[in-house]
C-alpha positions as CSV (number, residue, x, y, z in Angstrom):
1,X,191.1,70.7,45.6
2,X,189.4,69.0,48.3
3,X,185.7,68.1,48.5
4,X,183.5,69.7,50.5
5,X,181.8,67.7,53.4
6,X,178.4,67.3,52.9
7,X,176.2,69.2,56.2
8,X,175.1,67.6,58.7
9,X,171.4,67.8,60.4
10,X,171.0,68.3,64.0
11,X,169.2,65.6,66.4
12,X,165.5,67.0,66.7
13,X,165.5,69.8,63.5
14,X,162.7,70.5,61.4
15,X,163.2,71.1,58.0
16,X,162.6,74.9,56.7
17,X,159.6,73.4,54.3
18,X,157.9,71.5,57.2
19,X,157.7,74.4,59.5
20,X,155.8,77.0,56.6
21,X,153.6,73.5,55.6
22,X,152.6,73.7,59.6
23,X,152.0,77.8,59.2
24,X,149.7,77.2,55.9
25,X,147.5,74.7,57.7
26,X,147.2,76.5,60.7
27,X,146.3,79.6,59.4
28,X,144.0,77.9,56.9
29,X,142.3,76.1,60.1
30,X,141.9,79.5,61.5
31,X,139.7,80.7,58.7
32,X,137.9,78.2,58.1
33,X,136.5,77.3,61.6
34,X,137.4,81.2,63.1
35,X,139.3,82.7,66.5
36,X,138.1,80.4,69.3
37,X,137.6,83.5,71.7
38,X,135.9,83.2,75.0
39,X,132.5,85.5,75.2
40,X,132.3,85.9,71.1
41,X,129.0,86.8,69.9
42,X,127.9,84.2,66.8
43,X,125.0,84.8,64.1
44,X,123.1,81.4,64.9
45,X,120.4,82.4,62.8
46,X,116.7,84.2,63.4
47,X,115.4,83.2,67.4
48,X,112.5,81.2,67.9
49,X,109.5,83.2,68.5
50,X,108.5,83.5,71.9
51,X,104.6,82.8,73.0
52,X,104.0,84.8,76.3
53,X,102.2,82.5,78.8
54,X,98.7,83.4,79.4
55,X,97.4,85.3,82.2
56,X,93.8,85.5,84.3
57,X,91.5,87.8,82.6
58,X,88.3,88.5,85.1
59,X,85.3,88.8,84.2
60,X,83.1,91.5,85.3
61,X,85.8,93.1,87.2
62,X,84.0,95.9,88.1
63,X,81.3,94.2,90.2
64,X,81.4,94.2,93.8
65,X,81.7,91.0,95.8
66,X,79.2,89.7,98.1
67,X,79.7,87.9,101.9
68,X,81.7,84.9,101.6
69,X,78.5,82.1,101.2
70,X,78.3,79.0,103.3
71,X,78.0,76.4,100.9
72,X,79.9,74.9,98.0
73,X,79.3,75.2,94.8
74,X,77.3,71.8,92.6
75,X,79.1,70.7,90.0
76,X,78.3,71.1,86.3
77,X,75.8,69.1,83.9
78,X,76.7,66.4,82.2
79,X,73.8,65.5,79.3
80,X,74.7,65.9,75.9
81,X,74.3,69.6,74.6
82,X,71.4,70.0,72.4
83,X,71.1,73.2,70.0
84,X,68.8,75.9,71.7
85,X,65.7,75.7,69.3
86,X,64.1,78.1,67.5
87,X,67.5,80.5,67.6
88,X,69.9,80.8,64.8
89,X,72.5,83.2,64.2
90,X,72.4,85.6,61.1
91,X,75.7,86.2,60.0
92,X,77.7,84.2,61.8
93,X,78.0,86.7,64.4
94,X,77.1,84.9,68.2
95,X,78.0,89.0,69.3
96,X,75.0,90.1,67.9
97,X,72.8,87.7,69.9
98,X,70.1,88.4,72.8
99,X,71.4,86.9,75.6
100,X,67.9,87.3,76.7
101,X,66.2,85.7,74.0
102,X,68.7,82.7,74.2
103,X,68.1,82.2,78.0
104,X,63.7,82.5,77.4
105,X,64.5,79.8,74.6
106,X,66.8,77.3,76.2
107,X,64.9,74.7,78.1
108,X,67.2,74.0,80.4
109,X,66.8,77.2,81.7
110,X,65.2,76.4,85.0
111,X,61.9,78.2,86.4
112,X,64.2,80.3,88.6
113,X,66.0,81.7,86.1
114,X,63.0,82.8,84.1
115,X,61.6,85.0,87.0
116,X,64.9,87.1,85.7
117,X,64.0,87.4,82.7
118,X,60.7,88.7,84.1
119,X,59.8,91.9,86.4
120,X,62.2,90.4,89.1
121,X,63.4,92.9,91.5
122,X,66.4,91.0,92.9
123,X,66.8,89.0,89.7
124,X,69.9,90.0,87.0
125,X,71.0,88.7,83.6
126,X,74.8,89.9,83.3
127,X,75.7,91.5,80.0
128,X,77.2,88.4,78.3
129,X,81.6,88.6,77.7
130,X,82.7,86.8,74.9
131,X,86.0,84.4,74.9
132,X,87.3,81.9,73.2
133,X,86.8,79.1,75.3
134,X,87.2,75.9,72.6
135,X,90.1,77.1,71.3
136,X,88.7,77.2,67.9
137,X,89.9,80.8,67.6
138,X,85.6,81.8,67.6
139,X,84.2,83.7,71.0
140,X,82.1,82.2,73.2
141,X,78.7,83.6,74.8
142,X,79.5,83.5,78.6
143,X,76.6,85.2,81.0
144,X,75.4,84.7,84.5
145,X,71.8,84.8,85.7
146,X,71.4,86.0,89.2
147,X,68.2,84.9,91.2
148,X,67.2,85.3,95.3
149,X,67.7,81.0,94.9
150,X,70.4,80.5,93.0
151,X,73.3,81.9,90.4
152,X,74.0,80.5,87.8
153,X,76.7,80.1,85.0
154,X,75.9,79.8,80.8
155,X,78.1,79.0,77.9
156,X,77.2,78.7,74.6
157,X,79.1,78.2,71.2
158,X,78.2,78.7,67.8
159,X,78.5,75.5,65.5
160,X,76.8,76.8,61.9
161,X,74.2,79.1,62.9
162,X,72.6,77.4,66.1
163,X,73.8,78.0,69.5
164,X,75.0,74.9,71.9
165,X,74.8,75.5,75.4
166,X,78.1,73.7,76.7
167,X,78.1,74.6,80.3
168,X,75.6,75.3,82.8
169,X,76.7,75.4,86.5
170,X,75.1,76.8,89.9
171,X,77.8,79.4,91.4
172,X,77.9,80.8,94.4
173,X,76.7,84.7,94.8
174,X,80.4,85.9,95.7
175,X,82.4,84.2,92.6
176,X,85.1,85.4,90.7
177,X,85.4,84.2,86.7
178,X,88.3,84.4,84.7
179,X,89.9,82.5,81.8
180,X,93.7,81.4,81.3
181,X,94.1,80.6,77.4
182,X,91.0,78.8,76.2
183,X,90.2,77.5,79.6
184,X,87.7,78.9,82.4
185,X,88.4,79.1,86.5
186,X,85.8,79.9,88.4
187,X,86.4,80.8,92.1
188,X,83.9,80.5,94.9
189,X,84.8,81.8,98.6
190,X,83.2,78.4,100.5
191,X,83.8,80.0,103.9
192,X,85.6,83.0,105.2
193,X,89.3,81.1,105.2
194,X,88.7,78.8,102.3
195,X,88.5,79.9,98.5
196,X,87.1,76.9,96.2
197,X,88.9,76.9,92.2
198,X,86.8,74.9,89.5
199,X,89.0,74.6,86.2
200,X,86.9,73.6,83.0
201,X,88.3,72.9,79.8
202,X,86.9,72.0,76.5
203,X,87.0,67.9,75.8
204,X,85.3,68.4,72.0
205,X,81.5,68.3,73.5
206,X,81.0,70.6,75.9
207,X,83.3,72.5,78.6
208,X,84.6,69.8,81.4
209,X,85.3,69.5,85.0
210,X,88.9,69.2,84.7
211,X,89.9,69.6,88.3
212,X,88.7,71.7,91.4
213,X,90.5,72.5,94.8
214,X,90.5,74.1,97.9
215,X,92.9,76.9,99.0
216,X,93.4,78.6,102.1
217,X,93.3,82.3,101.9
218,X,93.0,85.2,104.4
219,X,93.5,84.8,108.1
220,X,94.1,81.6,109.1
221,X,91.2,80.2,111.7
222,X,91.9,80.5,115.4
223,X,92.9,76.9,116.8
224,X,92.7,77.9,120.5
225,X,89.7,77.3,123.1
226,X,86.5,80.0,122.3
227,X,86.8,83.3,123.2
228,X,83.7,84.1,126.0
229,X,82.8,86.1,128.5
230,X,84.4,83.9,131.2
231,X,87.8,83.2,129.9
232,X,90.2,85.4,128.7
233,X,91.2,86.2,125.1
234,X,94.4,83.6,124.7
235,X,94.8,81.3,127.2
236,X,91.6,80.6,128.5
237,X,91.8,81.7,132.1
238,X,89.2,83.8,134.0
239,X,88.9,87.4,132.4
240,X,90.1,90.2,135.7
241,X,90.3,93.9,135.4
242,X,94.5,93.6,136.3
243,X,96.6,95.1,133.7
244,X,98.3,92.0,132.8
245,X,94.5,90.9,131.1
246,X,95.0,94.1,128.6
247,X,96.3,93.8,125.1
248,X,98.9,96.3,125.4
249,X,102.6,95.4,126.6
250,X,103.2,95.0,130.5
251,X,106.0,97.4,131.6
252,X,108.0,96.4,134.9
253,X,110.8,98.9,136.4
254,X,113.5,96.5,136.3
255,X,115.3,95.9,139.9
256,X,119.2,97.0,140.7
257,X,121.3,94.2,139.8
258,X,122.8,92.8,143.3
259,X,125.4,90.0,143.4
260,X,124.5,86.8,144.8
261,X,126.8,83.9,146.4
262,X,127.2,80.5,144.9
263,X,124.0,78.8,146.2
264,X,122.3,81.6,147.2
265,X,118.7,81.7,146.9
266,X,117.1,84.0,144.0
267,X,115.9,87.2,145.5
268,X,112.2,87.8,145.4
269,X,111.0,90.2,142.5
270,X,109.2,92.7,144.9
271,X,110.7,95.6,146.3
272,X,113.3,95.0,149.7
273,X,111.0,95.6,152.8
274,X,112.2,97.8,155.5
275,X,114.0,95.7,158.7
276,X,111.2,95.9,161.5
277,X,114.9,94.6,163.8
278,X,115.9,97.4,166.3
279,X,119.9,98.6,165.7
280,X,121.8,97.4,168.6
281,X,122.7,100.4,171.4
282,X,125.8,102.4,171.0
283,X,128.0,101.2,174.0
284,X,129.2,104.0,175.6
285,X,132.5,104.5,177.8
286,X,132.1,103.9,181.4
287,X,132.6,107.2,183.1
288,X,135.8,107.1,185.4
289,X,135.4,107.7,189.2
Protein backbone atom coordinates (compact mmCIF):
# COMPACT_ATOMS: atom_id res chain seq x y z
CA UNK A 1 0.00 0.00 0.00
CA UNK A 2 1.47 3.20 -0.90
CA UNK A 3 2.11 6.10 1.50
CA UNK A 4 0.26 8.99 1.46
CA UNK A 5 1.95 12.35 0.42
CA UNK A 6 2.17 14.58 3.15
CA UNK A 7 -0.05 18.18 2.19
CA UNK A 8 1.30 20.87 1.05
CA UNK A 9 0.81 24.67 2.26
CA UNK A 10 0.06 27.37 -0.07
CA UNK A 11 2.49 30.58 -0.68
CA UNK A 12 0.85 33.28 1.57
CA UNK A 13 -1.79 30.97 3.91
CA UNK A 14 -2.52 31.58 7.38
CA UNK A 15 -2.88 28.86 9.63
CA UNK A 16 -6.65 28.12 10.95
CA UNK A 17 -5.19 28.85 14.69
CA UNK A 18 -3.53 32.15 13.74
CA UNK A 19 -6.57 33.66 12.17
CA UNK A 20 -9.16 32.85 15.56
CA UNK A 21 -5.77 34.13 17.85
CA UNK A 22 -6.24 37.51 15.49
CA UNK A 23 -10.36 37.32 16.26
CA UNK A 24 -9.72 36.86 20.16
CA UNK A 25 -7.40 39.92 20.35
CA UNK A 26 -9.44 42.01 18.37
CA UNK A 27 -12.46 41.50 19.93
CA UNK A 28 -10.83 41.68 23.37
CA UNK A 29 -9.35 45.25 22.09
CA UNK A 30 -12.82 46.22 21.33
CA UNK A 31 -13.96 45.78 24.87
CA UNK A 32 -11.59 46.97 26.47
CA UNK A 33 -10.96 50.38 24.87
CA UNK A 34 -14.92 50.39 23.20
CA UNK A 35 -16.52 51.16 19.34
CA UNK A 36 -14.38 54.12 18.12
CA UNK A 37 -17.74 55.79 16.63
CA UNK A 38 -17.70 59.36 15.38
CA UNK A 39 -20.22 61.75 17.55
CA UNK A 40 -20.34 59.09 20.63
CA UNK A 41 -21.40 60.68 23.79
CA UNK A 42 -18.65 59.60 26.79
CA UNK A 43 -19.28 59.87 30.76
CA UNK A 44 -16.06 62.18 31.42
CA UNK A 45 -17.17 62.65 34.85
CA UNK A 46 -19.15 65.59 36.88
CA UNK A 47 -18.57 69.31 34.75
CA UNK A 48 -16.71 72.00 36.39
CA UNK A 49 -19.02 74.46 37.91
CA UNK A 50 -19.56 77.43 36.13
CA UNK A 51 -19.12 81.09 37.89
CA UNK A 52 -21.36 83.59 35.89
CA UNK A 53 -19.36 86.73 35.17
CA UNK A 54 -20.58 89.69 37.08
CA UNK A 55 -22.71 92.37 35.92
CA UNK A 56 -23.19 96.36 36.74
CA UNK A 57 -25.60 96.73 39.60
CA UNK A 58 -26.64 100.69 39.91
CA UNK A 59 -27.08 102.27 42.53
CA UNK A 60 -29.98 104.44 43.19
CA UNK A 61 -31.47 103.59 40.05
CA UNK A 62 -34.46 105.23 40.61
CA UNK A 63 -33.01 108.80 40.81
CA UNK A 64 -33.32 111.16 38.09
CA UNK A 65 -30.17 112.55 36.36
CA UNK A 66 -29.16 116.06 36.40
CA UNK A 67 -27.62 118.36 33.20
CA UNK A 68 -24.52 116.95 32.08
CA UNK A 69 -21.83 119.25 34.51
CA UNK A 70 -18.93 121.06 33.07
CA UNK A 71 -16.19 119.95 35.04
CA UNK A 72 -14.38 116.79 35.90
CA UNK A 73 -14.55 114.98 38.71
CA UNK A 74 -11.17 115.32 41.61
CA UNK A 75 -9.78 112.36 42.36
CA UNK A 76 -9.96 110.41 45.67
CA UNK A 77 -8.00 110.90 49.12
CA UNK A 78 -5.18 109.26 49.74
CA UNK A 79 -4.28 109.57 53.88
CA UNK A 80 -4.36 106.65 55.74
CA UNK A 81 -8.00 105.71 56.96
CA UNK A 82 -8.50 106.36 60.54
CA UNK A 83 -11.51 104.72 62.55
CA UNK A 84 -14.48 107.23 62.85
CA UNK A 85 -14.27 107.97 66.73
CA UNK A 86 -16.67 107.75 69.11
CA UNK A 87 -18.84 105.06 66.74
CA UNK A 88 -18.85 101.41 67.27
CA UNK A 89 -21.01 98.89 65.94
CA UNK A 90 -23.23 96.72 68.33
CA UNK A 91 -23.60 93.45 66.89
CA UNK A 92 -21.58 93.37 64.25
CA UNK A 93 -24.18 94.63 62.13
CA UNK A 94 -22.67 98.03 59.93
CA UNK A 95 -26.75 97.76 58.50
CA UNK A 96 -27.98 98.94 61.56
CA UNK A 97 -25.84 102.05 61.58
CA UNK A 98 -26.91 105.90 61.24
CA UNK A 99 -25.46 107.00 58.31
CA UNK A 100 -26.15 110.25 59.78
CA UNK A 101 -24.55 109.85 62.98
CA UNK A 102 -21.37 108.43 61.07
CA UNK A 103 -21.17 111.38 58.69
CA UNK A 104 -21.68 114.22 62.08
CA UNK A 105 -18.81 112.06 63.64
CA UNK A 106 -16.22 111.58 60.86
CA UNK A 107 -13.91 114.49 60.76
CA UNK A 108 -13.17 114.45 57.54
CA UNK A 109 -16.46 115.27 56.80
CA UNK A 110 -16.06 118.83 55.44
CA UNK A 111 -18.13 121.93 56.63
CA UNK A 112 -20.15 121.56 53.45
CA UNK A 113 -21.27 118.42 54.06
CA UNK A 114 -22.51 119.27 57.58
CA UNK A 115 -24.95 122.04 56.39
CA UNK A 116 -26.72 118.55 55.18
CA UNK A 117 -26.86 117.10 58.00
CA UNK A 118 -28.47 120.35 59.17
CA UNK A 119 -31.86 122.29 58.07
CA UNK A 120 -30.36 122.46 54.42
CA UNK A 121 -32.98 123.00 51.89
CA UNK A 122 -30.99 121.91 48.79
CA UNK A 123 -28.75 119.61 50.92
CA UNK A 124 -29.40 115.45 50.83
CA UNK A 125 -27.82 112.44 52.60
CA UNK A 126 -28.74 109.41 50.27
CA UNK A 127 -30.11 106.37 52.12
CA UNK A 128 -26.77 104.38 52.34
CA UNK A 129 -26.66 100.66 49.85
CA UNK A 130 -24.60 98.20 51.14
CA UNK A 131 -22.10 95.98 48.98
CA UNK A 132 -19.39 94.09 49.33
CA UNK A 133 -16.75 96.15 48.12
CA UNK A 134 -13.34 94.32 49.81
CA UNK A 135 -14.25 91.15 48.86
CA UNK A 136 -14.30 89.90 52.32
CA UNK A 137 -17.75 88.51 51.70
CA UNK A 138 -19.03 91.63 54.67
CA UNK A 139 -21.21 94.75 53.07
CA UNK A 140 -20.03 97.88 52.87
CA UNK A 141 -21.73 101.35 53.89
CA UNK A 142 -21.77 103.28 50.61
CA UNK A 143 -23.78 106.88 50.74
CA UNK A 144 -23.61 110.16 48.99
CA UNK A 145 -24.04 113.62 50.56
CA UNK A 146 -25.47 116.20 48.19
CA UNK A 147 -24.68 120.00 48.85
CA UNK A 148 -25.41 123.40 46.52
CA UNK A 149 -21.09 123.18 46.42
CA UNK A 150 -20.28 119.93 46.04
CA UNK A 151 -21.29 115.97 45.98
CA UNK A 152 -19.69 113.80 47.49
CA UNK A 153 -18.96 109.98 47.70
CA UNK A 154 -18.42 107.79 51.36
CA UNK A 155 -17.37 104.28 52.02
CA UNK A 156 -16.87 102.79 55.04
CA UNK A 157 -16.06 99.12 56.33
CA UNK A 158 -16.42 97.50 59.43
CA UNK A 159 -13.06 95.98 60.90
CA UNK A 160 -14.25 94.76 64.74
CA UNK A 161 -16.80 97.16 65.75
CA UNK A 162 -15.34 100.60 64.51
CA UNK A 163 -16.09 101.87 61.14
CA UNK A 164 -13.08 102.95 58.51
CA UNK A 165 -13.96 105.33 56.11
CA UNK A 166 -11.98 103.93 52.90
CA UNK A 167 -13.10 106.29 50.22
CA UNK A 168 -14.12 109.74 50.06
CA UNK A 169 -14.37 111.40 46.64
CA UNK A 170 -16.13 114.67 45.14
CA UNK A 171 -18.63 113.50 42.21
CA UNK A 172 -20.18 115.31 39.99
CA UNK A 173 -24.19 116.12 40.53
CA UNK A 174 -25.17 113.90 37.35
CA UNK A 175 -23.20 110.46 38.22
CA UNK A 176 -24.05 107.13 37.91
CA UNK A 177 -22.58 104.29 40.59
CA UNK A 178 -22.46 100.82 40.14
CA UNK A 179 -20.30 97.84 41.18
CA UNK A 180 -18.93 94.81 39.05
CA UNK A 181 -17.90 92.01 41.67
CA UNK A 182 -16.24 93.67 44.60
CA UNK A 183 -15.24 96.58 42.60
CA UNK A 184 -16.94 100.26 42.26
CA UNK A 185 -17.32 102.39 38.75
CA UNK A 186 -18.44 105.54 39.07
CA UNK A 187 -19.50 107.49 35.90
CA UNK A 188 -19.54 111.23 35.52
CA UNK A 189 -21.04 112.90 32.23
CA UNK A 190 -17.84 115.68 31.90
CA UNK A 191 -19.59 117.35 28.91
CA UNK A 192 -22.51 116.60 26.77
CA UNK A 193 -20.47 114.09 24.26
CA UNK A 194 -18.01 112.77 26.81
CA UNK A 195 -18.83 110.28 29.83
CA UNK A 196 -15.80 110.07 32.43
CA UNK A 197 -15.50 106.03 34.14
CA UNK A 198 -13.40 105.94 37.57
CA UNK A 199 -12.79 102.15 38.56
CA UNK A 200 -11.70 101.65 42.37
CA UNK A 201 -10.72 98.61 43.74
CA UNK A 202 -9.71 97.48 47.18
CA UNK A 203 -5.61 97.31 47.59
CA UNK A 204 -5.96 95.98 51.55
CA UNK A 205 -6.18 99.71 52.96
CA UNK A 206 -8.65 101.55 51.47
CA UNK A 207 -10.57 101.52 48.02
CA UNK A 208 -8.02 102.62 45.03
CA UNK A 209 -7.84 104.56 41.86
CA UNK A 210 -7.31 101.69 39.66
CA UNK A 211 -7.87 103.35 36.37
CA UNK A 212 -10.27 106.18 34.87
CA UNK A 213 -11.13 106.98 31.14
CA UNK A 214 -12.94 108.94 28.85
CA UNK A 215 -15.67 107.62 26.45
CA UNK A 216 -17.47 109.14 23.83
CA UNK A 217 -21.17 108.82 24.09
CA UNK A 218 -24.24 110.42 22.42
CA UNK A 219 -24.05 112.59 19.33
CA UNK A 220 -20.82 113.14 18.15
CA UNK A 221 -19.85 117.12 18.16
CA UNK A 222 -20.28 119.11 14.98
CA UNK A 223 -16.79 119.58 13.24
CA UNK A 224 -17.97 122.09 10.67
CA UNK A 225 -17.71 126.13 10.78
CA UNK A 226 -20.55 127.66 13.51
CA UNK A 227 -23.91 127.73 12.62
CA UNK A 228 -25.09 131.91 12.65
CA UNK A 229 -27.31 134.08 11.42
CA UNK A 230 -25.19 134.81 8.36
CA UNK A 231 -24.17 131.48 7.03
CA UNK A 232 -26.10 128.76 6.28
CA UNK A 233 -26.66 125.56 8.34
CA UNK A 234 -23.82 123.16 6.38
CA UNK A 235 -21.62 124.79 4.31
CA UNK A 236 -21.25 128.01 5.52
CA UNK A 237 -22.52 130.21 2.65
CA UNK A 238 -24.94 133.15 3.03
CA UNK A 239 -28.46 132.06 4.43
CA UNK A 240 -31.30 133.09 1.18
CA UNK A 241 -35.00 132.36 1.29
CA UNK A 242 -34.50 129.96 -2.16
CA UNK A 243 -35.73 126.55 -1.71
CA UNK A 244 -32.40 124.95 -2.16
CA UNK A 245 -31.43 126.69 1.67
CA UNK A 246 -34.50 124.37 3.16
CA UNK A 247 -33.86 121.17 4.90
CA UNK A 248 -36.20 119.15 2.91
CA UNK A 249 -35.21 117.34 -0.41
CA UNK A 250 -35.01 119.54 -3.76
CA UNK A 251 -37.24 118.00 -6.41
CA UNK A 252 -36.29 118.82 -10.22
CA UNK A 253 -38.73 117.50 -13.16
CA UNK A 254 -36.21 115.69 -14.91
CA UNK A 255 -35.71 116.79 -18.88
CA UNK A 256 -36.55 114.35 -22.00
CA UNK A 257 -33.64 112.48 -22.79
CA UNK A 258 -32.34 113.87 -26.40
CA UNK A 259 -29.34 112.15 -28.22
CA UNK A 260 -26.32 114.08 -28.63
CA UNK A 261 -23.43 113.73 -31.35
CA UNK A 262 -19.92 112.71 -30.64
CA UNK A 263 -18.48 116.08 -29.40
CA UNK A 264 -21.42 117.83 -28.99
CA UNK A 265 -21.73 120.21 -26.31
CA UNK A 266 -23.93 119.27 -23.08
CA UNK A 267 -27.34 120.91 -23.41
CA UNK A 268 -28.14 123.49 -20.80
CA UNK A 269 -30.48 122.22 -17.89
CA UNK A 270 -33.23 124.92 -18.41
CA UNK A 271 -36.07 124.49 -20.52
CA UNK A 272 -35.56 124.90 -24.71
CA UNK A 273 -36.47 128.64 -25.49
CA UNK A 274 -38.77 129.37 -28.32
CA UNK A 275 -36.73 130.41 -31.89
CA UNK A 276 -37.31 134.29 -32.13
CA UNK A 277 -35.86 133.24 -36.24
CA UNK A 278 -38.74 133.93 -38.78
CA UNK A 279 -39.68 130.45 -41.04
CA UNK A 280 -38.58 131.09 -44.43
CA UNK A 281 -41.70 131.99 -47.15
CA UNK A 282 -43.40 129.32 -48.93
CA UNK A 283 -42.27 129.73 -52.60
CA UNK A 284 -45.07 129.70 -54.59
CA UNK A 285 -45.54 128.65 -58.44
CA UNK A 286 -45.12 131.44 -60.78
CA UNK A 287 -48.49 131.95 -62.44
CA UNK A 288 -48.32 131.07 -66.28
CA UNK A 289 -49.19 133.87 -68.80
Amino acid sequence: MAATPPSRRRPGAVPVATLAGLVVVLALAALAFGPATPGELRDQGPAEAVTPPPVPRPLWPQLPTSPPPATPAAGATQEPPQPVPDVTVPGHDITAVDVRTVLAKDPTVGPEERQALGTCADCEVRAPEFRDVTGDGQPELISVVVTPGRVVLHVYTLVGDRLLPVLQVPVQPAFSAATIGPDLWLYEPTSAYVQTSSHYQWDGARLALKERRDEGVGVLPPTGPPTGPATGPDTGRAATATPEASPGPVRRTPLAPQPAAPGAAVPSPRGARPSTVPSAPAVLPEAKR
